[in-house]
N, C-alpha and C positions, 0 to 999 in steps of 0.2 A: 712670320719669320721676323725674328725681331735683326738680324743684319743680312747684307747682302753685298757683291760688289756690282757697277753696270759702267757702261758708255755714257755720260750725256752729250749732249747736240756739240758741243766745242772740243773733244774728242778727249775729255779729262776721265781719266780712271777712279772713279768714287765709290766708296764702299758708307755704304746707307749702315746706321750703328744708331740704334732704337730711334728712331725717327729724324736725325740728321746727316745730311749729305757732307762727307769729308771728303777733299779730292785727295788722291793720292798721287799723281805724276799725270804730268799733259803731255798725253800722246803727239808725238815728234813725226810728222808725216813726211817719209823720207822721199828725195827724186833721184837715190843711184838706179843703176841700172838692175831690174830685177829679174831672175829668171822664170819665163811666164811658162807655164804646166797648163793643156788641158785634155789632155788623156794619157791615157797609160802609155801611147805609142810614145811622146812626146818626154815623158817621164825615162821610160828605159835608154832617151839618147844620154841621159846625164850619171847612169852607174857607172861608182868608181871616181866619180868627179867631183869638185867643187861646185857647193852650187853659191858661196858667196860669204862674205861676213855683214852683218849689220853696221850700223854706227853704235857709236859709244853713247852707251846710259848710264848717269853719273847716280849712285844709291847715295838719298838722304837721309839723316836723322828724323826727318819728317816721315819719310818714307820705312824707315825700320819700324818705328813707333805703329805706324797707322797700319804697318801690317802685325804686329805686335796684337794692335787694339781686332782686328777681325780671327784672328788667330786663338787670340786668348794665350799667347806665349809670351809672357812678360818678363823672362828671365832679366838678370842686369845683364850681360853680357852683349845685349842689343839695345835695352834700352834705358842706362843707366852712364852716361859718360863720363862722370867722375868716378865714379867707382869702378868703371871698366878702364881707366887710365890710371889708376891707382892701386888695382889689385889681381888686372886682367892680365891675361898673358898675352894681348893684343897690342897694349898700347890706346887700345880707343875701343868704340864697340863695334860690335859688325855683324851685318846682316845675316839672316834665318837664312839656313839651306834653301830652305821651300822656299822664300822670297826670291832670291835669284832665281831657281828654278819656275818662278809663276811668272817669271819674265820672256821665257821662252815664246811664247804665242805671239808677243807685240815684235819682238827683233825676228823671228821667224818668218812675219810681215814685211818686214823688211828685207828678206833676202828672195823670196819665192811667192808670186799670184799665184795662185790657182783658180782659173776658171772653167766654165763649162762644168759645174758642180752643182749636183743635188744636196750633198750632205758626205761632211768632215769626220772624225772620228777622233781622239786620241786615243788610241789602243794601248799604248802600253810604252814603258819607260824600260829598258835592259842596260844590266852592266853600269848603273850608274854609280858615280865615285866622287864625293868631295874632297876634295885634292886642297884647297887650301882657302882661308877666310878670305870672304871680302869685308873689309873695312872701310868704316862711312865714307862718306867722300871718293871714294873712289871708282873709276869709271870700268864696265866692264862692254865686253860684244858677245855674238854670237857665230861662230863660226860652224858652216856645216857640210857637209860630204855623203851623197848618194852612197850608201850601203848595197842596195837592192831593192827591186818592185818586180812584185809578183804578181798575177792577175789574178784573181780569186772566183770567176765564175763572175765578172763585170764590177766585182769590186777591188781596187787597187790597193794594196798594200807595199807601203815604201816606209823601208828601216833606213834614219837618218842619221848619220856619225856626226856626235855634236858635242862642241866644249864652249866651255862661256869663260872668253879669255878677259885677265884683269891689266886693263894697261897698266904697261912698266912692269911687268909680272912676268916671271918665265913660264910658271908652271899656272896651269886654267885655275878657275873658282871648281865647276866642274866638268868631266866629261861623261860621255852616255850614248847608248843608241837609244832615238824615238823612233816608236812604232804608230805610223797614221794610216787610215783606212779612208782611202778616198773613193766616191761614189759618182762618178761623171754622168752628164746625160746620154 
């Protein structure tokens, strides 16, 4: 496989691109308060509720690009600044759908442990809606609300109401239900 993305040891996002290591954003290791999940009993206290918002993660030019470069979506409109400020209907360029959305799992992290697990799932994305660009520089969160959890025969499944709000924005980058399948011991 000539790319890939992974963790290394100092908690930097790098996507490996024919034999070189690019970081992409150093994972921000947060101390709010999280809400800790380790079984389903513990899970179904939270339908209907908040389960939290992340901190704010500011998308770079650096960052549009390198996801650009694993993606293979090079449009200008993400990664062409002059000509996204001279001919875009943005004013500047702004980040891939999918890149906001690959952000999910890190600010996710941040609002919800989940312990006492065998193995995670992501099942499925419903109802998802890009409601409005983000543009470089600008910082966004993750906000999210217990839908439901079902028991599945010992496997949990919990549909998650989530939008990734753009500070100083009224309206989100996007919103969605996540659907995760979780597997406790």
């Amino acid at each position: 496989m000539n790319h890939y993305i992974s963790f290394n040891e100092r908690s930097f996002i790098q996507i490996h691109f024919r034999g070189n290591f690019v970081p992409l954003c150093l994972l921000k290791h947060s101390r709010m308060s999280l809400v800790k999940i380790g079984s389903f009993e513990a899970f179904e206290k939270f339908i209907g509720q908040d389960l939290g918002t992340s901190e704010y993660h500011q998308i770079t030019q650096e960052q549009i690009n390198l996801f650009a470069t694993a993606t293979l979506d090079h449009q200008w409109i993400h990664t062409n600044p002059e000509k996204a400020k001279a001919e875009g209907a943005f004013g500047d360029t702004i980040a891939h759908g999918y890149l906001t959305l690959s952000l999910v799992p890190y600010l996710w992290g941040q609002i919800v442990e989940v312990h006492n697990l065998k193995m995670m799932i992501n099942y499925g994305i419903e109802s998802l809606r890009f409601a409005q660009p983000v543009l470089v520089n600008n910082e966004v969160r993750l906000n999210a609300n217990l839908k439901s959890v079902v028991n599945l025969r010992g496997t949990v499944k919990a549909e998650v109401n989530v939008k990734l709000e753009i500070k100083g924005q009224k309206k989100p980058a996007f919103s969605g239900v996540l659907v995760f399948l979780y597997h406790f011991h």
